[in-house]
mmCIF file of the N, C-alpha and C atoms, coordinates in Angstrom:
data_MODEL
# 
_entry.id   MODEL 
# 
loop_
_atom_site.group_PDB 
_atom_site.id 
_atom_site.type_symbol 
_atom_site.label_atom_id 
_atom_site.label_alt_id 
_atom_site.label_comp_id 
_atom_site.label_asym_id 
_atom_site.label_entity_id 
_atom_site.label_seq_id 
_atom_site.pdbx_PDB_ins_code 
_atom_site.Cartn_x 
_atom_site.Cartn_y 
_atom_site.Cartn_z 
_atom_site.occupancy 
_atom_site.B_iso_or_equiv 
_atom_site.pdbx_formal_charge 
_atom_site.auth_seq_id 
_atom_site.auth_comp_id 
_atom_site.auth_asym_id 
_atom_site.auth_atom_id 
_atom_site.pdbx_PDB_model_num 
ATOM 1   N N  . UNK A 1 1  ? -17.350 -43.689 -26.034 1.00 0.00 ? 1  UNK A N  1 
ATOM 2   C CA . UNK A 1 1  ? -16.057 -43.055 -25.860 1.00 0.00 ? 1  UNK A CA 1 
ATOM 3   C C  . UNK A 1 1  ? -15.735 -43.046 -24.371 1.00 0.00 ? 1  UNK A C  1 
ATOM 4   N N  . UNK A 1 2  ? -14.454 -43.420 -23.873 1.00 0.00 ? 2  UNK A N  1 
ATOM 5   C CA . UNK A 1 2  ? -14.344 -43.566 -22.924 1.00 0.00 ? 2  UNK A CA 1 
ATOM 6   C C  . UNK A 1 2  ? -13.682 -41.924 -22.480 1.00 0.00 ? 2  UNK A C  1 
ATOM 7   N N  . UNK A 1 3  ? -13.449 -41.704 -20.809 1.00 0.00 ? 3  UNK A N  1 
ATOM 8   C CA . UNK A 1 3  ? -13.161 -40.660 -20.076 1.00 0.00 ? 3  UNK A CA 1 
ATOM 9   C C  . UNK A 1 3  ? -11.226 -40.389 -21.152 1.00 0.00 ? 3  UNK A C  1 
ATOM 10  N N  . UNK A 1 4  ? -11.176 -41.664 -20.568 1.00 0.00 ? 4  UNK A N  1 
ATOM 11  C CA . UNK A 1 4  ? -9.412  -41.417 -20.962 1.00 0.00 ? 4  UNK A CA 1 
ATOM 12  C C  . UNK A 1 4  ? -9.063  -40.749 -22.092 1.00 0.00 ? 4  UNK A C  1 
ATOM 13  N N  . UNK A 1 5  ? -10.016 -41.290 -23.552 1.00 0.00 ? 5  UNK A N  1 
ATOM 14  C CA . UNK A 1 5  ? -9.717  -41.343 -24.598 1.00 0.00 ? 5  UNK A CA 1 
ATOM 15  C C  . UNK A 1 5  ? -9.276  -39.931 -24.793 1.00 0.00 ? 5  UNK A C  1 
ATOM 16  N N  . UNK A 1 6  ? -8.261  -39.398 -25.691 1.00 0.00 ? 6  UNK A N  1 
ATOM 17  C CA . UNK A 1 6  ? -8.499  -38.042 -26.024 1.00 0.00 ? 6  UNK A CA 1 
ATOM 18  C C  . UNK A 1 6  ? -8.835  -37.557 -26.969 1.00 0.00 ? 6  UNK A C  1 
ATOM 19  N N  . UNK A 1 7  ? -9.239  -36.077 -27.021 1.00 0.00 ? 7  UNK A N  1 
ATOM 20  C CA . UNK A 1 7  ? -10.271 -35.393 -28.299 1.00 0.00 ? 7  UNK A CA 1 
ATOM 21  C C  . UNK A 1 7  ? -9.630  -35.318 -29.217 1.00 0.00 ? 7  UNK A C  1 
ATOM 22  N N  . UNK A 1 8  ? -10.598 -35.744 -30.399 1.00 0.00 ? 8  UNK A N  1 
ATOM 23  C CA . UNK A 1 8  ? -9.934  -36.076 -31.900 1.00 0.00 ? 8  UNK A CA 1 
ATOM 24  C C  . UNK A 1 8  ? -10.584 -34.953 -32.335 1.00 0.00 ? 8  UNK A C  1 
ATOM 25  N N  . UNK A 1 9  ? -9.688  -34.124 -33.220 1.00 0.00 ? 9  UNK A N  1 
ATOM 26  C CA . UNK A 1 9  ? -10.157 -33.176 -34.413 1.00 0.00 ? 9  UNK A CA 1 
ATOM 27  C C  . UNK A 1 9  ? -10.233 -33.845 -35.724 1.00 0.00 ? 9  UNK A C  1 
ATOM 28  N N  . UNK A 1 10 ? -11.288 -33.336 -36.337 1.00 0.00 ? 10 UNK A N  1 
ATOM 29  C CA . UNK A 1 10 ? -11.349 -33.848 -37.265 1.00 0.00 ? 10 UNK A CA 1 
ATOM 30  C C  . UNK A 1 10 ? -10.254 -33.008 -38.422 1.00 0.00 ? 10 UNK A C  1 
ATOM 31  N N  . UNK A 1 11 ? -10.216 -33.845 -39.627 1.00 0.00 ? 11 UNK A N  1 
ATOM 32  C CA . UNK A 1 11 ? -8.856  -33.440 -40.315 1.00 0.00 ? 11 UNK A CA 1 
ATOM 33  C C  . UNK A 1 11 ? -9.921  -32.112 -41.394 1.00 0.00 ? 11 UNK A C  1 
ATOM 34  N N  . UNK A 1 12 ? -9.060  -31.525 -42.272 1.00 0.00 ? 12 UNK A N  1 
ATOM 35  C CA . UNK A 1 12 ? -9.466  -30.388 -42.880 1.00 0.00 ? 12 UNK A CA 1 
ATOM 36  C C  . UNK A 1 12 ? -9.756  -30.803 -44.302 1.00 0.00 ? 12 UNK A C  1 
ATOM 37  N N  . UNK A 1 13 ? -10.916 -29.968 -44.681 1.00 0.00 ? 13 UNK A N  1 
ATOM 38  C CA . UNK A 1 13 ? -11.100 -30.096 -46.362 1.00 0.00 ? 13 UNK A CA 1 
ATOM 39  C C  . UNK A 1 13 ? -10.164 -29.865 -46.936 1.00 0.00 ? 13 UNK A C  1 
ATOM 40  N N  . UNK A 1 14 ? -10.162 -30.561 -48.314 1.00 0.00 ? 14 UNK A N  1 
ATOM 41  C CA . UNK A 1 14 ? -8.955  -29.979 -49.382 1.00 0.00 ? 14 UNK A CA 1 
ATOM 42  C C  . UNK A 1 14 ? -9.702  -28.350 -49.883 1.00 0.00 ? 14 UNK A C  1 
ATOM 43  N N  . UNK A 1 15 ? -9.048  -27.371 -49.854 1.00 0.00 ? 15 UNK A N  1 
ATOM 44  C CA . UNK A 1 15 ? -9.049  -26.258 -49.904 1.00 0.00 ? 15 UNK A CA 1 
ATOM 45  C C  . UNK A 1 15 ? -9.330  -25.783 -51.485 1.00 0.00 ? 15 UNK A C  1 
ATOM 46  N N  . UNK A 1 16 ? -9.006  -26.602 -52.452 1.00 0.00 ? 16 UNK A N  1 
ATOM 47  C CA . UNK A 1 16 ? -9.020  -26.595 -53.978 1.00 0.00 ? 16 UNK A CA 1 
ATOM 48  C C  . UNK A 1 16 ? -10.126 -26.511 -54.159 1.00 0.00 ? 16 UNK A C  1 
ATOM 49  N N  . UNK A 1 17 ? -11.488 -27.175 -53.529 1.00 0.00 ? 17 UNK A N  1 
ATOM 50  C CA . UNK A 1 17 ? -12.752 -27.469 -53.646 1.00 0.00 ? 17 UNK A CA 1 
ATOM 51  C C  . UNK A 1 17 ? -13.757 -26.203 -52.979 1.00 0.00 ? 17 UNK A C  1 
ATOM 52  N N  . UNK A 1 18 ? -14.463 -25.854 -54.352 1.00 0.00 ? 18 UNK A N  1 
ATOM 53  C CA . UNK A 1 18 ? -15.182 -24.685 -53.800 1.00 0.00 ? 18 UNK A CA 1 
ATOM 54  C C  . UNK A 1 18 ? -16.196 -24.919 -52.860 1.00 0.00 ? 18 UNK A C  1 
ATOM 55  N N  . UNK A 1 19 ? -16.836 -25.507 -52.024 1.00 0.00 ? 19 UNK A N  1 
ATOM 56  C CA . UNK A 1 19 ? -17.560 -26.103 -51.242 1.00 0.00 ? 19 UNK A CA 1 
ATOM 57  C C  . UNK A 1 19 ? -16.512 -26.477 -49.923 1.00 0.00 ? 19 UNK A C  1 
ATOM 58  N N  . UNK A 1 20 ? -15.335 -26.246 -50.179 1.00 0.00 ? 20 UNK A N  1 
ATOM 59  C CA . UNK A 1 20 ? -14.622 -26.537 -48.653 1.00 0.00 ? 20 UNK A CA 1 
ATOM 60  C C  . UNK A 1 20 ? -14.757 -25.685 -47.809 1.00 0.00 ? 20 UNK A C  1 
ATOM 61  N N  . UNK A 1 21 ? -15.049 -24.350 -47.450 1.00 0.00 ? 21 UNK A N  1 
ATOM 62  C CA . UNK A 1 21 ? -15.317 -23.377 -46.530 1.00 0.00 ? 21 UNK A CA 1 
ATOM 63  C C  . UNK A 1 21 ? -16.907 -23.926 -45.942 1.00 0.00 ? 21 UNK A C  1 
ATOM 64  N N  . UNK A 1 22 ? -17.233 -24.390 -46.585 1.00 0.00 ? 22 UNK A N  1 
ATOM 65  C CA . UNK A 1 22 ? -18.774 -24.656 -45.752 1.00 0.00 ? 22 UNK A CA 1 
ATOM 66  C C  . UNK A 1 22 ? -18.278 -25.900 -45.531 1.00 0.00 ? 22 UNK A C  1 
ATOM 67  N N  . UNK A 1 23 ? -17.519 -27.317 -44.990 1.00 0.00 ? 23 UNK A N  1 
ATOM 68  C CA . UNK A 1 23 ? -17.270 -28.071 -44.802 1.00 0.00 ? 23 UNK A CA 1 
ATOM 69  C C  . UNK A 1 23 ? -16.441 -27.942 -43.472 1.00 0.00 ? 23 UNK A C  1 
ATOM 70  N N  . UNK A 1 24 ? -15.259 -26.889 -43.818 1.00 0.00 ? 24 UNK A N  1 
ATOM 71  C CA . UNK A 1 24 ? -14.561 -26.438 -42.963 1.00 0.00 ? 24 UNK A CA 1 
ATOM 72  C C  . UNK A 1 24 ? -15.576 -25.948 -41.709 1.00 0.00 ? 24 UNK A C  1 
ATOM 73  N N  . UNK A 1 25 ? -16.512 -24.815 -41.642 1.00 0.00 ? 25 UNK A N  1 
ATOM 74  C CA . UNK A 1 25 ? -17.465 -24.757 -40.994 1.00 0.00 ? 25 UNK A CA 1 
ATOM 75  C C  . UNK A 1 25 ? -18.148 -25.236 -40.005 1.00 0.00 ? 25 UNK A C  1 
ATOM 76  N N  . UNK A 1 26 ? -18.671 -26.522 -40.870 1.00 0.00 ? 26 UNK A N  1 
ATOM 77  C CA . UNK A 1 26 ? -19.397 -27.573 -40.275 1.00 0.00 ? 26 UNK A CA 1 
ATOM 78  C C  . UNK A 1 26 ? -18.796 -28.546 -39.525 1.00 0.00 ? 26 UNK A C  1 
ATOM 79  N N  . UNK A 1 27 ? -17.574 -28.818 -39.772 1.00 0.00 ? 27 UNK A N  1 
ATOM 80  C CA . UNK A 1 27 ? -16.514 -29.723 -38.850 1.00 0.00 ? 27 UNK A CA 1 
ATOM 81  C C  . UNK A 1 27 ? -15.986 -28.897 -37.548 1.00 0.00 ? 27 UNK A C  1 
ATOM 82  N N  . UNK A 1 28 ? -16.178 -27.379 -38.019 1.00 0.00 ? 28 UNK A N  1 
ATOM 83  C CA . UNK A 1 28 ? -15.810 -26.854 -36.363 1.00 0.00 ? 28 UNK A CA 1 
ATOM 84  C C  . UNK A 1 28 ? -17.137 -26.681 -36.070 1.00 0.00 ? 28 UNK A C  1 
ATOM 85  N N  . UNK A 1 29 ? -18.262 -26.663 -36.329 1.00 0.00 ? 29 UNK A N  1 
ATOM 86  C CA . UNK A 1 29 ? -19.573 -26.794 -35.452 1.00 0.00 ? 29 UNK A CA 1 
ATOM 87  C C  . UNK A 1 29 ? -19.005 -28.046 -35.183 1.00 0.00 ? 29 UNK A C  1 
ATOM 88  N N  . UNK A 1 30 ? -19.394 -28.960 -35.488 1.00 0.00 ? 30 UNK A N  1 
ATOM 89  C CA . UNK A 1 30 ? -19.190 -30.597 -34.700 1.00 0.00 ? 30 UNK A CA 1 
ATOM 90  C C  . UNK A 1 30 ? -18.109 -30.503 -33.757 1.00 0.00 ? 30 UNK A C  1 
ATOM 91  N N  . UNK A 1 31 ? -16.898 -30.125 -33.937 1.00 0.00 ? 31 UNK A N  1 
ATOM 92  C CA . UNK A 1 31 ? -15.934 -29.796 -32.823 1.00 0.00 ? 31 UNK A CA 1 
ATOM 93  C C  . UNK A 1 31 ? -16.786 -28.959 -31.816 1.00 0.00 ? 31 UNK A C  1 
ATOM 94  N N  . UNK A 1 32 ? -16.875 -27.942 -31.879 1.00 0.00 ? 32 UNK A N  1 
ATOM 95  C CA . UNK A 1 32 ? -17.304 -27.291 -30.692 1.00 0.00 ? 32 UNK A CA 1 
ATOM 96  C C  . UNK A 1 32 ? -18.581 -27.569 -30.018 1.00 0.00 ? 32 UNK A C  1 
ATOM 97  N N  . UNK A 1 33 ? -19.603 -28.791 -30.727 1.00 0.00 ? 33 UNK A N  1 
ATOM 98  C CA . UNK A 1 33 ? -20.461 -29.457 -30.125 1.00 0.00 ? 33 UNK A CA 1 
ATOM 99  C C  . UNK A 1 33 ? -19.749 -30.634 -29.022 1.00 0.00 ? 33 UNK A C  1 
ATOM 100 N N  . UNK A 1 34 ? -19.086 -31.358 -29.733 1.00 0.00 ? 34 UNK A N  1 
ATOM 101 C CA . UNK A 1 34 ? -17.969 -32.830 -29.168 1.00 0.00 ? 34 UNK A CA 1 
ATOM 102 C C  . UNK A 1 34 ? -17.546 -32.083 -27.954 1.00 0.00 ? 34 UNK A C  1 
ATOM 103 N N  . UNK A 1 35 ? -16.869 -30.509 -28.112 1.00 0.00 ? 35 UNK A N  1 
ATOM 104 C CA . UNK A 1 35 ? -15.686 -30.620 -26.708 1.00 0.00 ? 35 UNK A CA 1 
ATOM 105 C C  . UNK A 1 35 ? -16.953 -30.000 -25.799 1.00 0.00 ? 35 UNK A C  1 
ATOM 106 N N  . UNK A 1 36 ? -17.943 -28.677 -25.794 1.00 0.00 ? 36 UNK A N  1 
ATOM 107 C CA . UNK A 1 36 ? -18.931 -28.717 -25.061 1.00 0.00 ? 36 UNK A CA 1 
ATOM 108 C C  . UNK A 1 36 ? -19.521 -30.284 -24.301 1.00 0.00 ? 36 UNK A C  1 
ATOM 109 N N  . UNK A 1 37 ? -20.074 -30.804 -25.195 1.00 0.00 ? 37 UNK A N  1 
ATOM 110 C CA . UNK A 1 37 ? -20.570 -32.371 -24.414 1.00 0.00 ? 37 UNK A CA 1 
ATOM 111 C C  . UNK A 1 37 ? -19.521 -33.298 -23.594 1.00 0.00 ? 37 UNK A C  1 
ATOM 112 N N  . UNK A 1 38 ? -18.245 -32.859 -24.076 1.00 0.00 ? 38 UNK A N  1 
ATOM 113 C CA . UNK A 1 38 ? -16.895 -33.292 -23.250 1.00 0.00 ? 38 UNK A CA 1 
ATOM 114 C C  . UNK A 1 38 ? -17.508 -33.012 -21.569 1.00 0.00 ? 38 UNK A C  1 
ATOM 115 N N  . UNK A 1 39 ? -17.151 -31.514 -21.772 1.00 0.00 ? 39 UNK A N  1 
ATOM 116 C CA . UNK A 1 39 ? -17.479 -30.848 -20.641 1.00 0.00 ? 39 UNK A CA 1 
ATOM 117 C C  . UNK A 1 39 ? -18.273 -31.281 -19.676 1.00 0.00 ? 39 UNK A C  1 
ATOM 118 N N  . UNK A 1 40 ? -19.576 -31.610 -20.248 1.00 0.00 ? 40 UNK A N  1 
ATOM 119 C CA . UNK A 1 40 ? -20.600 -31.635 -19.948 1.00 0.00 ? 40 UNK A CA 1 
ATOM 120 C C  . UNK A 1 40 ? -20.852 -32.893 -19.327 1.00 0.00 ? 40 UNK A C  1 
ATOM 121 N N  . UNK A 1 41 ? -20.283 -33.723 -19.290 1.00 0.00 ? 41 UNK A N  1 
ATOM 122 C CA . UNK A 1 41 ? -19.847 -35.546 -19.090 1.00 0.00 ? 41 UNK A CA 1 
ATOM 123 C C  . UNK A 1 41 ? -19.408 -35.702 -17.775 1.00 0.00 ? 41 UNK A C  1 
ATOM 124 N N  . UNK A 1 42 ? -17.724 -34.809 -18.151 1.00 0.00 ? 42 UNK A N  1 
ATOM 125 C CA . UNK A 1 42 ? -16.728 -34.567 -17.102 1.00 0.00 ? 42 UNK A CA 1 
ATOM 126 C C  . UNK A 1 42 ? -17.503 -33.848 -15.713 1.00 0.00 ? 42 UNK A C  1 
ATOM 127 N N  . UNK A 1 43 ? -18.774 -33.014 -16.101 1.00 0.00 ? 43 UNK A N  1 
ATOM 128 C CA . UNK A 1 43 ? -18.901 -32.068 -14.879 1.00 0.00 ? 43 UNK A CA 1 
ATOM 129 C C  . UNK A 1 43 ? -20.296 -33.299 -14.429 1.00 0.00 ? 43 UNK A C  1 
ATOM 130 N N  . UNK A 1 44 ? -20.758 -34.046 -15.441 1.00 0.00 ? 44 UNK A N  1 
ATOM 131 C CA . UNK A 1 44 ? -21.864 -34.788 -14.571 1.00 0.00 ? 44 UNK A CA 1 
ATOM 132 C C  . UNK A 1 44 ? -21.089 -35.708 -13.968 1.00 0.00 ? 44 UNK A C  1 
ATOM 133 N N  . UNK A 1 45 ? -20.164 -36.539 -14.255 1.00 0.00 ? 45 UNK A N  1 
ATOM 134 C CA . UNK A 1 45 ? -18.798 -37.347 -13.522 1.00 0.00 ? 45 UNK A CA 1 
ATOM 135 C C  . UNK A 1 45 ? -19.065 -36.997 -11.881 1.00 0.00 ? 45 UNK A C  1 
ATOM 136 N N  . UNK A 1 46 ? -18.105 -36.010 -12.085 1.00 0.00 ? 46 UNK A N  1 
ATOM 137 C CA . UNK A 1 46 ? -18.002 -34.962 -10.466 1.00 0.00 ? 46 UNK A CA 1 
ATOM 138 C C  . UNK A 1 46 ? -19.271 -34.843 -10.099 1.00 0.00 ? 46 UNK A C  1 
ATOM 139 N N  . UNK A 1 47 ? -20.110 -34.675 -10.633 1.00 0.00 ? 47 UNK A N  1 
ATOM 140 C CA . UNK A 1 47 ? -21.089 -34.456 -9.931  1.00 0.00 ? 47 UNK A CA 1 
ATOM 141 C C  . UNK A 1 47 ? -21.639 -35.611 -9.218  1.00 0.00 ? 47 UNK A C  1 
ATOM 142 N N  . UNK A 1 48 ? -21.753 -36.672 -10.138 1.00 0.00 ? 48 UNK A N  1 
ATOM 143 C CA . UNK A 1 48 ? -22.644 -38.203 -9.496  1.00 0.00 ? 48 UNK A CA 1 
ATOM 144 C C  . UNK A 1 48 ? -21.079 -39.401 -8.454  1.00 0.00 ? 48 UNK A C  1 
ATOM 145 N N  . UNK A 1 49 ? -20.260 -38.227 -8.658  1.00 0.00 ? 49 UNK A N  1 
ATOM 146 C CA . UNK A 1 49 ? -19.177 -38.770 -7.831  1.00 0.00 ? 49 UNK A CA 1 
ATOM 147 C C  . UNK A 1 49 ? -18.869 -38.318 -6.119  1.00 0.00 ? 49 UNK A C  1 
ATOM 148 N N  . UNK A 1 50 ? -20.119 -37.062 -6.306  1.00 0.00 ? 50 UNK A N  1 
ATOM 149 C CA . UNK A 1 50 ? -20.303 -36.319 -4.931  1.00 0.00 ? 50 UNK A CA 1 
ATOM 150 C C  . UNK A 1 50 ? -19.739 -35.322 -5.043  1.00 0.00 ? 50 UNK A C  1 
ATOM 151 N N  . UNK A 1 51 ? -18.591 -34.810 -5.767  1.00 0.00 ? 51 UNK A N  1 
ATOM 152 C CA . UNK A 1 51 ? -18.139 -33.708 -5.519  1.00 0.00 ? 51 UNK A CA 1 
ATOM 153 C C  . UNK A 1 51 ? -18.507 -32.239 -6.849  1.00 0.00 ? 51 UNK A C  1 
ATOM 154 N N  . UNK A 1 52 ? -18.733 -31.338 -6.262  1.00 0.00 ? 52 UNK A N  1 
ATOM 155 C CA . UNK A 1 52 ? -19.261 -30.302 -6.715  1.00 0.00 ? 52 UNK A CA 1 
ATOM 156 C C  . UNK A 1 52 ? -18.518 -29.599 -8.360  1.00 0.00 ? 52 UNK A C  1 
# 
């Protein structure tokens, strides 16, 4: 994935399905893993770019 690209959410369970709340769940764990490691990219960037 490149710097430019921008952050994709993933789309939502169908809600009809009793098992979609634990799906729903698990796709915002993976989101909030993806944009953390975003972060985490962007700040080693700056960092190995010299600036703080």
């Amino acid at each position: 994935m490149l710097v430019e690209d921008p952050q994709r959410q993933c789309g939502h369970a169908d809600t009809d399905v009793p098992t979609s709340g634990v799906v729903d769940r698990r796709i915002a764990a993976l989101d909030a893993e993806i944009d953390g490691l975003s972060r985490l990219r962007a700040e080693l960037a700056l960092r190995a770019a010299g600036r703080p």
